[in-house]
N, C-alpha and C positions, 0 to 999 in steps of 0.2 A: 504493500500500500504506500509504500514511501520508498524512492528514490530518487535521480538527479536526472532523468532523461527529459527528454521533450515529450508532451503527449498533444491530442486535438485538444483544443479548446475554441468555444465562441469568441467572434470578435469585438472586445469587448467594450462596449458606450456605455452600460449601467443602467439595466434592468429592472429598476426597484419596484418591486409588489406595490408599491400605496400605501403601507396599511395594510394589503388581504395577504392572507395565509397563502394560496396557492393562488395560480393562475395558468391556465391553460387559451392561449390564443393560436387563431388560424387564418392568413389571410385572405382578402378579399377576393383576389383569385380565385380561389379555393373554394369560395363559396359560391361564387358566381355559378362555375361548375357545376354545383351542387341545385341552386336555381334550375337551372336548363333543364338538367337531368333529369328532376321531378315533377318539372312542369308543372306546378302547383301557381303559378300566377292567373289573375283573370285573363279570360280570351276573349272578350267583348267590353265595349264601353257602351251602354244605351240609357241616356235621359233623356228627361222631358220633363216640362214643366209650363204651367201656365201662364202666360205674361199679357199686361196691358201692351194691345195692338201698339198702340201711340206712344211708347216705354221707349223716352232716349237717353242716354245713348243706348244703340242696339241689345236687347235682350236674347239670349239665346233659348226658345224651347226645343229644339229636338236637336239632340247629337248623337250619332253613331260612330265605332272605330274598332278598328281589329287592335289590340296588343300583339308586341313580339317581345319574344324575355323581358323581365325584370332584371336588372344588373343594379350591384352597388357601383358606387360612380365616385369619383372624385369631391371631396366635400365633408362633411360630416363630422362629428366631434362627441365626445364623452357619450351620453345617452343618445345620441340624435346618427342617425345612420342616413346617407342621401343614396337614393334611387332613381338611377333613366328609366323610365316605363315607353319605350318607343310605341308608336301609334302608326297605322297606316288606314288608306281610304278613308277619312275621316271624310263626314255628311253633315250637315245638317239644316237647319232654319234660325232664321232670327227676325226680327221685327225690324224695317225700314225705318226710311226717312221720310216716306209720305205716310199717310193717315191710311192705317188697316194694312200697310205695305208687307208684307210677308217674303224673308229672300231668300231663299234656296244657298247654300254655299258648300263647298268641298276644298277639302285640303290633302295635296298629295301623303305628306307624312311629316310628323315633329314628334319631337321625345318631350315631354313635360319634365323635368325634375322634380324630386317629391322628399320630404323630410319627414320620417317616421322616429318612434318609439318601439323599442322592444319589450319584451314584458316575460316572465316565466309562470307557466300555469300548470297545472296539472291536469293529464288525462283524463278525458272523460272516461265515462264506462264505454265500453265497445268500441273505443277509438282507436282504430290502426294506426302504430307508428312504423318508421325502418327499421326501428329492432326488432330483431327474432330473440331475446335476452330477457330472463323474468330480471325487474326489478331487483338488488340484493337485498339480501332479508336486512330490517329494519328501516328502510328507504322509502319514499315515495318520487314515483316518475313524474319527473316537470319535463316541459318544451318550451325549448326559446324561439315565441312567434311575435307577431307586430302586434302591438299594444293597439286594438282598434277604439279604445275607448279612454275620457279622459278624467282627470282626477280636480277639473274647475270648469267652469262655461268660457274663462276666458282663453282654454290649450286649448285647439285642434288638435286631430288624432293625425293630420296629416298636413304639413305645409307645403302649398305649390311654390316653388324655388323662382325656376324660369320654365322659358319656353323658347325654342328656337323659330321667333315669328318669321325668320328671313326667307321661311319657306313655305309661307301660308300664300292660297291661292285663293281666290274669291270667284263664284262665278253665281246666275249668269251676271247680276249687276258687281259694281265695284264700289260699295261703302268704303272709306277709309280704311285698312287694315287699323289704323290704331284705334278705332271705335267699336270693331269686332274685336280686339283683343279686348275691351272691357266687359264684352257679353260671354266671351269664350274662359276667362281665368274663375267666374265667379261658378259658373258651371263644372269647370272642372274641378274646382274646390269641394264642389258638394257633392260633384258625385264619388270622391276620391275618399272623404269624409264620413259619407254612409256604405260605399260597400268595399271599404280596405278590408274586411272579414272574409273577401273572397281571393286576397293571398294569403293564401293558407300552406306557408313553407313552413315547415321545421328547421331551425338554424342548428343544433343538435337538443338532445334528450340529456338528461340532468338525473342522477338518483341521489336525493339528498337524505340527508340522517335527520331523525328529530331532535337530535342534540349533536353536541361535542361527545365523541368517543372518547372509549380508554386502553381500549387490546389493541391489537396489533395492528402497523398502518393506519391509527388512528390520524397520525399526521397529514393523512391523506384522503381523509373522511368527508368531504363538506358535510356542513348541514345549515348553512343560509349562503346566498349565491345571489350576485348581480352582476351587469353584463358593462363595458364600454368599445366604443371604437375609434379606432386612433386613423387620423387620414394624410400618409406621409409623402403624399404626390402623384402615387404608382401604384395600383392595383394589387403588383406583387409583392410591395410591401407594407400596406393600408393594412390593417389587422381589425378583427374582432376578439376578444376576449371573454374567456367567463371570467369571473374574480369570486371568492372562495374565501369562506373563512372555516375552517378545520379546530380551530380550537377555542375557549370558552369568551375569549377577549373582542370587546363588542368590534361591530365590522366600524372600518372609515366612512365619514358622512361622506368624501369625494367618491363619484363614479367616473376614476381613470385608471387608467394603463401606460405602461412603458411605452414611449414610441418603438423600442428597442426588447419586447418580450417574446420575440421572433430573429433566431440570431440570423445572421447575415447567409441568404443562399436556401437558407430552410424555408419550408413553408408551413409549421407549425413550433412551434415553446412550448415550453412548460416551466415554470417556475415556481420554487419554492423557497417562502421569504427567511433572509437572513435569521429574521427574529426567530422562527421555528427552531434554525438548525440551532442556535446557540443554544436557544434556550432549552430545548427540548431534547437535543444530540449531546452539543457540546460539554454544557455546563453540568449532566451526569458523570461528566468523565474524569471531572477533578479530585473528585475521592478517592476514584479507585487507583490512580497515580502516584497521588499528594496524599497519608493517611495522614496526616496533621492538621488537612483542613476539611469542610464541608460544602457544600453547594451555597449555605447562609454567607458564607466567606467573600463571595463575588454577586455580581450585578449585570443584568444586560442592561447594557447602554441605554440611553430613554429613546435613541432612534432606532434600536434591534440591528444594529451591525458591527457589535462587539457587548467582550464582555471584561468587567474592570475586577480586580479587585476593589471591596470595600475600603474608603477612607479609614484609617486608623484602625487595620486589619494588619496584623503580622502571620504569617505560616511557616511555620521549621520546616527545612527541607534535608533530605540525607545528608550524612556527615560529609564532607569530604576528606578520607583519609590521607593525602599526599604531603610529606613534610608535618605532620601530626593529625591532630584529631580536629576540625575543626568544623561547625556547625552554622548554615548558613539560614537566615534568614529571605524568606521573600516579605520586600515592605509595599512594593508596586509593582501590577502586573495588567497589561490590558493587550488585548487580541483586535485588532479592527481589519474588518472587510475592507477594502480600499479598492473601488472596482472590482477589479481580477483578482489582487492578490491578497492572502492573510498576513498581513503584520505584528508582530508581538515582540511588544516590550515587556523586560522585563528587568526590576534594578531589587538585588540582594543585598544585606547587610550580613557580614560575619567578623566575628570576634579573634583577632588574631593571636590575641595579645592582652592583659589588662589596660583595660584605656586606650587603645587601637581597632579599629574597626576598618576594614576593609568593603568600600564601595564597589558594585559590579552593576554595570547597565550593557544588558546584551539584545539586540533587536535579530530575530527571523523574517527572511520573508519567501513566503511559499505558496501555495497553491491547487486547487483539486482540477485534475482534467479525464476526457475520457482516454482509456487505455486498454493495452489487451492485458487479460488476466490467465491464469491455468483454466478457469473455467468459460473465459469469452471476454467480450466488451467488458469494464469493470470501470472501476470510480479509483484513481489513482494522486496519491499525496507528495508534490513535490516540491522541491526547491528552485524558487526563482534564481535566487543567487546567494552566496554562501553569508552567511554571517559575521554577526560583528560583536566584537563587546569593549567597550572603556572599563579600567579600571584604576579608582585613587585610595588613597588611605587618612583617617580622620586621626585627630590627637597624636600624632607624634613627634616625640619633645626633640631631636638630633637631625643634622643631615645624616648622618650615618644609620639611624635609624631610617629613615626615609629609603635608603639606599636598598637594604636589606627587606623590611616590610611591601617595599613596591614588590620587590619578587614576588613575595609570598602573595601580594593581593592578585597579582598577573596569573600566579598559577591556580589559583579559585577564580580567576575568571576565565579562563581558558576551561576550568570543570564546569562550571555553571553554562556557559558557552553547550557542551554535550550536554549536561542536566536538562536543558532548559529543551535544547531544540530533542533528544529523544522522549522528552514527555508530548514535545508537539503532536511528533510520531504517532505517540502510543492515543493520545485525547484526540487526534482528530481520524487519528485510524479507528477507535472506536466508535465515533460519533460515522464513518463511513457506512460500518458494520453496521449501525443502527439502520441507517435510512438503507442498503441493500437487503438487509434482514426482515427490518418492520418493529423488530423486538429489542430492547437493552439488553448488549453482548453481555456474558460474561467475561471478568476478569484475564480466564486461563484461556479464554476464547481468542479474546484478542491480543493478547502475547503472542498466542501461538501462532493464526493471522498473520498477525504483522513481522512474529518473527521467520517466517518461511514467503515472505510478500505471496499472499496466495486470497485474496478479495473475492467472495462470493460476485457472482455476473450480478450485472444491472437489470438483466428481465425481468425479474422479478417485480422487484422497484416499480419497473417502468408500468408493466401491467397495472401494477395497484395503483398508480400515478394518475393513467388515464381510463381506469374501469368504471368511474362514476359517469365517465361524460361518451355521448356518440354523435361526432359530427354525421351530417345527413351526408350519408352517400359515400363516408373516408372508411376506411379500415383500416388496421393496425399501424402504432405511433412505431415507426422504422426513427432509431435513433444515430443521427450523423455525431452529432456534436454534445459536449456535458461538460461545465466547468463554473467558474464564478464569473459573476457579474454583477454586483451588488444585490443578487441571491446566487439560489445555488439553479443553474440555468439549461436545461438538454433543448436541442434542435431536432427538427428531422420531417419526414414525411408521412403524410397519412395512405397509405397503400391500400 
C-alpha cells in the first residue's frame, strides 16, 4: 500500500463535495444519450385557446408542432438545468390586424430553450423503471424526473429562455414577426407549463436508506439526496450530479457541485468527501499506532480536510533507543489535504538531558493513487517526495554543549523522521483497508497488508460506491482513474 512509484491519478483542480458526503456525477453527454435512447420526451405540441378576435398585439389560438429530442444544452446552473426542445412544421392561427382578422401562419422549425427543475420522487405502485434490480433491503426507490410542479405562484415549473426567431416564416399575410413573437412566447409558456409531465425521462433511480447506517459500507449508504448541474461550456464536460449525505450531519443548504467532480477524459466521478475519510477512516487509526493517545486527542478540521491535534494535547511516542533511552513527545500534529497531496506536520519535544529539550519539526508529503495490486486495480499510498525535518535544542547553558546536544537532537530527528512517516504508512494504509473493505481492519490485518504491500482490489469499493444509484440506460462504473482531489476522487465510464 505504500511505496515510491508513480501511479494514475486525476488531474487535479479540486473536487470539493460542498458539504455532501458523496457525490456521484455524469455528464451531459451522457445523458443526452440517454434522452434519445428512451424516447421519453413529448412528440407533439397542440394548443388552443380562446382569444378576443380584436386582441392586439396578435394572440395566438391554435398551434401545432412535431418535437425532435430533448437535449441538455449549454446554460444552466445549480438547481436549474437548460433544454433545446427543437420543433419542426410548426402551424398555426392568430388574431390580425383588422377586426375579426384570423391569420393562418407556419414556421419551418426553431428550438425554444427551456429552464426546468428537477425533483426526486418515489415510484409509484406498478411503475416500470430501467431497473430489473429489487430495491436493497431497507431502501426506498426515488427517480430523478422534472419537477413539473411549483413550491409558490410566483416559480414557473418551466422558463422559456429564447427562441431562434431568425427562422420564423409567416405566411399567407406578413404581421411583423416581432408582434407574433408576442403571441407565440406566451403560448408556448403555457403550454410548456401544463404539460412538462409528458417528459417523463428518468435521469437515474436512487435507493435511499431511512436513516444514516452503521454496518458495513455505511459510508456509502445515502439516505437524503439532492441533485445540481454544473454548465462548463461543453456538453462533454457540463455535468449532472446526485449529492448524498451518508452520515448523521445535516446536509449543506447550497445545491452545488464541483465544476471538476468529473476528472478530466472521464465521463462519470464519484466522490467521497475528505471529511468522511478522516473522520470516519483516518482518525480510527491513531490508537491503534499511537497506544498513548485516543481518537478524543485530535480534531477534524472545521473544513473536513485535515485532522489536528488538540490544542494543549501532548502524546508519548516510543522510546527512541539510539545513544540512550530517550522519550519523545508529540506536542503538534496536523494532516491536511492540499488538493492532491496529504501533508503532515508534525513537531516532537524530547528530553535529552535535564533542562535540554530537543525540538523536531518533520513534514510528509504523499498521496493515494490508483495502482495495480496482487489482486487487481487497488488504492495505493505514496510518496510525493521524500521528507524533511529541522531540528534545534532548548536550554543549553555552553557552546560546547550546543555542539554535542545538536547531534543528539539530529539523531531523534532523523528517528522521528521514520517514526512519523511509517505511522503515515500504517494510518493511512488502514484507513485504505477501510474504504476497500467497508469494515475497521484489524490491527494484525493491517500490519500484515501493509507489510507484504498486498491491498484488497477496489471492486468491491466500487460496486458499493455506485449500487445505490442507476443512470438510465449506463451500466457498470468501469474505473480509469482514483486519487485525491480535495476528496478522495475515481473516474471512469459507465458501460
Amino acid at each position: 500500500m505504500s511505496d515510491t512509484s508513480t501511479g494514475t491519478a486525476p488531474t487535479v483542480v479540486g473536487a470539493d463535495t460542498m458539504g455532501w458526503d458523496s457525490v456521484f456525477a455524469v455528464t451531459a453527454h451522457k445523458l443526452n444519450q440517454a434522452i434519445v435512447s428512451r424516447n421519453e420526451y413529448p412528440a407533439r405540441l397542440s394548443f388552443q385557446q380562446v382569444a378576443d378576435p380584436d386582441a392586439f398585439p396578435p394572440v395566438v389560438t391554435e398551434l401545432e408542432a412535431d418535437f425532435g429530442p430533448w437535449q441538455i444544452c449549454k446554460g444552466g446552473s445549480s438547481g436549474l438545468i437548460r433544454f433545446q426542445t427543437p420543433m419542426s412544421n410548426i402551424r398555426g392561427k392568430c388574431t390580425g390586424y383588422q377586426q375579426g382578422e384570423i391569420i393562418d401562419f407556419q414556421v419551418s422549425d426553431f428550438t425554444p430553450l427551456i429552464e426546468i427543475r428537477l425533483e426526486l420522487l418515489g415510484l409509484v405502485a406498478g411503475e416500470i423503471a430501467s431497473s430489473d434490480k429489487p430495491p436493497a433491503q431497507g431502501t426506498k426507490r426515488q427517480k430523478l424526473v422534472a419537477r413539473t410542479t411549483t413550491d409558490t405562484t410566483k416559480e414557473a415549473a418551466v422558463t422559456l429562455k429564447t427562441i431562434n426567431w431568425d427562422v420564423v416564416h409567416i405566411t399567407p399575410q406578413q404581421p411583423e414577426t416581432a408582434a407574433l413573437k408576442n403571441g407565440l412566447e406566451p403560448a408556448f409558456r403555457a403550454w410548456f407549463n401544463k404539460h412538462l409531465s409528458e417528459f417523463k425521462h428518468i435521469f437515474t433511480l436512487l435507493d435511499l436508506y431511512d436513516r444514516a447506517d452503521t454496518g458495513q459500507w455505511s459510508f456509502l449508504k445515502p439516505h437524503h439526496a439532492s441533485y445540481a448541474y454544473v454548465d462548463r461550456g461543453s456538453l462533454d464536460t457540463s455535468l449532472l450530479a446526485m449529492l448524498c449525505m451518508t452520515s448523521d450531519n445535516p446536509p449543506p443548504d447550497q445545491q452545488e457541485v464541483s465544476p471538476f467532480a468529473i476528472p478530466d477524459g472521464a465521463e462519470a466521478g464519484f466522490l467521497l468527501s475528505a471529511k468522511r475519510f478522516f473522520a470516519d477512516m483516518m482518525l480510527p487509526m491513531f490508537e491503534k499506532f499511537w497506544k498513548h493517545s485516543s481518537p478524543a486527542d485530535f480534531e477534524v478540521d472545521a473544513d473536513g480536510l485535515g485532522i489536528s491535534l488538540k490544542s494543549g494535547k501532548r502524546i508519548q511516542l516510543e522510546n527512541v533507543p539510539k545513544g540512550g533511552k530517550y522519550t519523545p513527545y508529540l506536542t503538534k500534529f496536523t494532516i491536511r489535504l492540499e488538493h492532491d497531496v496529504l501533508r503532515t506536520d508534525s513537531y516532537t519535544e524530547t528530553t535529552i538531558s535535564p533542562g535540554i529539550v530537543a525540538d523536531c519539526h518533520s513534514i510528509h508529503w504523499n498521496t493515494i493513487v490508483l495502482g495495480e495490486g496482487k489482486s487487481g486495480q487497488t488504492l495505493k499510498f505514496i510518496d510525493v517526495k521524500e521528507g524533511s525535518v529541522d531540528h534545534d535544542i532548548k536550554n543549553s547553558e555552553t557552546i560546547d554543549e550546543i555542539d554535542h546536544w545538536m547531534g543528539v537532537a539530529g539523531m531523534i530527528g532523523a528517528c522521528m523522521l521514520i517514526v512519523i512517516g511509517g505511522f503515515m504508512v500504517l494510518a493511512v494504509g488502514g484507513a485504505i483497508l477501510f474504504l476497500l473493505t467497508g469494515l475497521m481492519p484489524l490491527t494484525v490485518y493491517i500490519l500484515d497488508r501493509v507489510h507484504h504491500d498486498d491491498s484488497p482490489d477496489i471492486d468491491m469499493m466500487m460496486t458499493n460506491a455506485v449500487a445505490p444509484f442507476e443512470w438510465t440506460d449506463s451500466g457498470d462504473f468501469k474505473l480509469s482513474s482514483a486519487g485525491l482531489s480535495n476528496a478522495l476522487q475515481m473516474g471512469g465510464t459507465l458501460e
